[in-house]
Structure formats: C-alpha cells, structure tokens
C-alpha positions as CSV (number, residue, x, y, z in Angstrom):
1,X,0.0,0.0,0.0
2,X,1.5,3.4,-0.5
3,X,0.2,6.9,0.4
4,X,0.8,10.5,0.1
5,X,2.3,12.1,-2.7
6,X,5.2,12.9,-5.2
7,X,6.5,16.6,-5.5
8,X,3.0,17.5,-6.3
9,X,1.5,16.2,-3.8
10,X,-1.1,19.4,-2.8
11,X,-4.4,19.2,-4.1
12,X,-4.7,22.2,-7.2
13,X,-8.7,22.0,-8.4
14,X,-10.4,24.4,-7.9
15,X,-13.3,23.7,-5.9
16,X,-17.2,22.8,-7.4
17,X,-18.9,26.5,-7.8
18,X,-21.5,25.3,-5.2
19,X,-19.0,24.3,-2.6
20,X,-18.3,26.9,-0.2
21,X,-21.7,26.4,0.5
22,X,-21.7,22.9,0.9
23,X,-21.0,23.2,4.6
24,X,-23.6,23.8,7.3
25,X,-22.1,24.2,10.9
26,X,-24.0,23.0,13.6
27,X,-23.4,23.3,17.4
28,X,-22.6,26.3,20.0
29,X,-19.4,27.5,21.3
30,X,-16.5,28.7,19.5
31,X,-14.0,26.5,17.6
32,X,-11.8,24.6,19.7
33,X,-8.1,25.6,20.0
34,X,-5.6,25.3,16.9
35,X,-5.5,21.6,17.9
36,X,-2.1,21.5,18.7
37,X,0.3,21.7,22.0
38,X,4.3,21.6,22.4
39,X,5.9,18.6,24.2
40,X,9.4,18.9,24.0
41,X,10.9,18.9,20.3
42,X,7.4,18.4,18.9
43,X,4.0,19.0,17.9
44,X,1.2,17.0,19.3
45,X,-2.2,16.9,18.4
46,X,-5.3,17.8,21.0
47,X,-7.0,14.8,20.4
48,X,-9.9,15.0,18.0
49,X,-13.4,12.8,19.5
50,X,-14.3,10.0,17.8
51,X,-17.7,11.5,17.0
52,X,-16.0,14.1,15.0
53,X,-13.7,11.3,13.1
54,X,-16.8,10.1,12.3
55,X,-17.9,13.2,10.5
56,X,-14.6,13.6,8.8
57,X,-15.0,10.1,7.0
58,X,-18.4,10.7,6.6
59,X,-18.2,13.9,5.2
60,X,-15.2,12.9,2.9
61,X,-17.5,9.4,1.7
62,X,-20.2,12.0,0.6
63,X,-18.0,14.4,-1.3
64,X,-16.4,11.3,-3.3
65,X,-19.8,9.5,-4.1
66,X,-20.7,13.3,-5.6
67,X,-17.7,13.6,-7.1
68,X,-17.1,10.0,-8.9
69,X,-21.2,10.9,-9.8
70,X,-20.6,14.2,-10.9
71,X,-23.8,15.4,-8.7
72,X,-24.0,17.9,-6.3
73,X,-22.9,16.1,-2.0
74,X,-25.9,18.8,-1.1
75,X,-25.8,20.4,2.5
76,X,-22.9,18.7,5.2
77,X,-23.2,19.5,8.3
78,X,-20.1,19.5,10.4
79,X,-19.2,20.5,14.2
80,X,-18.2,24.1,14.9
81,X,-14.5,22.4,15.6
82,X,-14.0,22.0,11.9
83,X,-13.8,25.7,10.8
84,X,-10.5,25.2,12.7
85,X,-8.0,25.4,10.0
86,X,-5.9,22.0,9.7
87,X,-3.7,19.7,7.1
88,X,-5.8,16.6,5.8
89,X,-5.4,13.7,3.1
90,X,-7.9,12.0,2.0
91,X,-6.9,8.3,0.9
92,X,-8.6,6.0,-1.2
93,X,-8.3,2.0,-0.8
94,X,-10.1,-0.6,-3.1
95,X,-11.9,-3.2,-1.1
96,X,-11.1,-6.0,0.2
97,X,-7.9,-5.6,-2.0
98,X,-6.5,-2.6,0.1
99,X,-4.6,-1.0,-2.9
100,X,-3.9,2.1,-3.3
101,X,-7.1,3.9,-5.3
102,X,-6.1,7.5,-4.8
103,X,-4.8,10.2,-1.7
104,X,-4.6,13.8,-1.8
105,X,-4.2,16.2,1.0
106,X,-3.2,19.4,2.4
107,X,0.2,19.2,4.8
108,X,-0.6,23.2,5.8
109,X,-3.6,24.2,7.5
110,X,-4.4,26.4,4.5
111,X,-8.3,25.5,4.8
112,X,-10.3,24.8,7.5
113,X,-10.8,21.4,8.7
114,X,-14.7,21.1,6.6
115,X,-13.4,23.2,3.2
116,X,-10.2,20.8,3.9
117,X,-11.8,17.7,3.6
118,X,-13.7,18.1,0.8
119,X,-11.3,19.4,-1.3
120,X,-8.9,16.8,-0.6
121,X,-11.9,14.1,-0.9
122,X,-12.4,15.6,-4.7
123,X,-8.6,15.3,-5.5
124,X,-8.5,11.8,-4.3
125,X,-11.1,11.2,-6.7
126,X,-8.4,12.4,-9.9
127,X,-5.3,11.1,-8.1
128,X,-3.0,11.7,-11.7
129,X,-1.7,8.4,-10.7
130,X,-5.0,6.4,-11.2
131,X,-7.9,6.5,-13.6
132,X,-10.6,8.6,-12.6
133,X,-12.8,7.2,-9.4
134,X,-15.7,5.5,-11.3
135,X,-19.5,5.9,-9.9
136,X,-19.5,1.7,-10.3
137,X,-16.4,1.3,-7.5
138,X,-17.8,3.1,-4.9
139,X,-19.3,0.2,-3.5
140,X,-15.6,-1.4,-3.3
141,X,-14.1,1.4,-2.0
142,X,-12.9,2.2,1.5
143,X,-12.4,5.7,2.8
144,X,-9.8,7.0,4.9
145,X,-9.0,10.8,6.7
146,X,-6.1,11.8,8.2
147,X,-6.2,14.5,10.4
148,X,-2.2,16.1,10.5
149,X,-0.2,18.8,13.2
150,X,1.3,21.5,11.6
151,X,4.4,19.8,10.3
152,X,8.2,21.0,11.8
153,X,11.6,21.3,11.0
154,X,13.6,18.6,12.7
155,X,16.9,20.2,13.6
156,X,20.1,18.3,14.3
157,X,23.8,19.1,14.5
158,X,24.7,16.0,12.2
159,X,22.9,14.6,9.5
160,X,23.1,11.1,11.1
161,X,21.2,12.3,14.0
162,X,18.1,12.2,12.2
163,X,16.9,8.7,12.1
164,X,17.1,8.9,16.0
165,X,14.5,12.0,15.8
166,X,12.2,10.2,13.9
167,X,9.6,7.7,15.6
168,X,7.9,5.1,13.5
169,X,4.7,4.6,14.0
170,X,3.9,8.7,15.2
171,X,5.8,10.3,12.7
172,X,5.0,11.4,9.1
173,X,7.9,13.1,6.7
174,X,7.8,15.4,4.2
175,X,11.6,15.8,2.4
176,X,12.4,19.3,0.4
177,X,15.6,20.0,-1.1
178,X,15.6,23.1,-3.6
179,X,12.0,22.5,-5.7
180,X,11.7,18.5,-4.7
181,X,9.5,17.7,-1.7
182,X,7.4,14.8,-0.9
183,X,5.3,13.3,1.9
184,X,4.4,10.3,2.9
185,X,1.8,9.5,5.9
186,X,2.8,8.2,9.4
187,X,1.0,4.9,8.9
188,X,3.1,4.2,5.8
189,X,6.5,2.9,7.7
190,X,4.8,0.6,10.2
191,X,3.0,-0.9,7.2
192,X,5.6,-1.5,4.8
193,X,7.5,-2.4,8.4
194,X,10.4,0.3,7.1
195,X,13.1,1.1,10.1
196,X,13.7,4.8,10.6
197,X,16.7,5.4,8.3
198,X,14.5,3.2,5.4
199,X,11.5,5.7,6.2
200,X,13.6,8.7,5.4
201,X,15.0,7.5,2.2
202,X,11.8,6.1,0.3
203,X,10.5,9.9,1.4
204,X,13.3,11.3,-0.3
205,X,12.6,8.8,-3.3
206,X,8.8,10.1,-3.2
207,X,10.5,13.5,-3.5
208,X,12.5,12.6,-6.4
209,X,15.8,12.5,-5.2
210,X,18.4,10.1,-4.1
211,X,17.7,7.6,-0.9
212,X,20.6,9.3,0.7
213,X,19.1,13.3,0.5
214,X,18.3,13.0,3.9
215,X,21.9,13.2,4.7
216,X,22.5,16.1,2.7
217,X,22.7,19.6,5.0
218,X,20.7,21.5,2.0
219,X,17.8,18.8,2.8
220,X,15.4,20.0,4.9
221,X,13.1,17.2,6.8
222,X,9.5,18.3,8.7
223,X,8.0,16.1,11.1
224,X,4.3,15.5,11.6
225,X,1.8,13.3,13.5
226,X,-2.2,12.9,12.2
227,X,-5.4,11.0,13.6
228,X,-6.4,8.8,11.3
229,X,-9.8,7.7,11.1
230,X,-11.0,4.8,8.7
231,X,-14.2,3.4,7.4
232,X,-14.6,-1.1,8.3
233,X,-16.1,-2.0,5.1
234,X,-17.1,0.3,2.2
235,X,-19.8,3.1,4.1
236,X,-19.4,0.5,7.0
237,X,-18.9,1.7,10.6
238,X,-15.8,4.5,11.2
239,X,-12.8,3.2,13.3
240,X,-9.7,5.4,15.0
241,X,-6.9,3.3,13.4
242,X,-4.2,3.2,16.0
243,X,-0.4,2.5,14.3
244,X,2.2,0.1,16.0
C-alpha cells in the first residue's frame, strides 16, 4: 500500500462553484483551540473525538460519491470544531484488496478542517496516478482521513542524527531539497515495516531525489503526527486506526 504524494503532492482543483456552501455548521461555542500543543521537540495533536472522526469520514465518503457521480454532495453538516484550519489527506483504498485507489491532501492548515476535507476528498477522486474514481467502484471502496499537526523542521547538528528523531509509528515526513518535496503519511512505515533510516530514504525517493538526500545539510526534513480515522467496510462503521 502506498500513500501521500510525489512533489505534487497538494491538491490544485479548484473547488465545485456550489461548494463553499456545501457546509452547514451545527453546534454552540467557539472553535476549539488550533488543535495543537508543544511537548518537547514536537507537535502534538489535542486529540480529536471519535464523533468528529466520524464526520470527517463521513463527510469525505459524501464528497467522493458526488464527485465520482458528478452530482452535487448537497448540505454537510459538520461541528463548529472543523472551521479550525488543519492539514488533511484524503486516501482512497479498493476493497477487500486494500490497494492504493487515490490520496490527496493538504500538509498546511491552508483550509479549515470542513473546506479541507472536501477538497482533498475531490482530488483523491483524480489522483493523476490512477484512472478517474468510477461511480461503479464506490461500493468497493474504503475511505480514509487523516487529520495532521502543523508539520516542523527537525533540527540536528549531524545529519546522522536524524533517524534517532524520527519515531515510526507517530511520525510522518515530508523531504524538500531546492523545488523536490514529498510526503508520505505516518501509517506508511509501520505498514511496509520500514526502520527509521528506510522511512527517510523512500521519502526522499517520493520527493525525487536520491535515498541518501536525507543526509545532505541542503535537505530539509518536517515532522508531523495525524489521527487517522477509517471506514470497516465500504460506508461501514468508522474506526480510530491506532499505528504500531
């Protein structure tokens, strides 16, 4: 399975006309915080509730099945929370296959959480790596959000020091070096059960550069951690996928 992007790996469409009013906000109170603390060296997120995972997934399922159908999603409600600007990708898995069908995404809270997720969902729908998401796959499809911190520099004094900084199984990396970057998700090492120093060189590879960029000081390497939320089965119940 592979997720993320190449060195174009933010979302570009333009929006549907009807979109920024797609989303209906329901709920009292103000948005909740930027969703993010310091601890140490790092970012870490204020943990999302489940009910609102729920809504990201949902809302994202919606915004495909309109998409691949070329209709209109219609109204989406979402919590106050998600006018809180945040990074989101949008992946796309085949069912029960779990290959790769399409992820787009947003590393910089550009968007707010809502605008966010439906954007991303209608890029994953015209990933340039895949044929266009077909109305007749939809029922073979399974959906999956990823909710990211702002993403940071890690900082070392020697290049070798970096492997040590990176956790597998928390982390995502994006690699930039001049006008190559690339990303790829935190749940991508564990999967493909890549150590540390493997993890940073396929991200420089999904850059386009060497496997060894990572040790070059005009490299730069960002750190980021996301909530991940996941459908079961294709519009089946929506699970927090925890990464080992």
């Amino acid at each position: 399975m592979e997720h993320g992007l190449g060195p174009a790996y933010v979302q570009s469409e333009p929006l549907k006309p009807s979109s920024p009013n797609l989303l209906h906000y329901v709920g009292g109170g103000p948005a909740r915080p930027a969703g993010r603390a310091h601890v140490g060296d790092w970012t870490e997120l204020v943990p999302m509730k489940d009910s609102e995972g729920e809504t990201a997934v949902r809302i994202a399922r919606k915004a495909i099945e309109a998409e691949a159908s070329d209709e209109d999603p219609g109204r989406l409600d979402a919590p106050e929370s998600f006018r809180q600007k945040r990074g989101v990708f949008v992946t796309i898995h085949t069912h029960p296959q779990e290959d790769l069908r399409g992820c787009i995404g947003y590393p910089e809270p550009v968007f707010s959480l809502g605008k966010a997720l439906i954007k991303a969902a209608q890029g994953a729908c015209h990933d340039p790596r895949f044929p266009y998401l077909r109305k007749e796959e939809l029922e073979h499809i399974i959906v999956e959000v990823s909710i990211l911190t702002l993403p940071e520099e890690i900082k070392v004094e020697s290049r070798k020091e970096l492997p040590s900084k990176v956790q597998v199984g928390r982390d995502g990396l994006i690699m930039e070096m001049g006008p190559f970057r690339g990303l790829l998700l935190p749940q991508v090492a564990p999967e493909w059960g890549w150590d540390a120093e493997t993890f940073l060189a396929q991200t420089c590879v999904k850059a386009g550069l060497t496997p060894d960029c990572w040790l070059d000081k005009r490299s730069k390497v960002y750190g980021f951690q996301a909530e991940i939320f996941a459908e079961e089965a294709p519009r089946g119940k929506t699970m927090r996928k925890e990464l080992k």
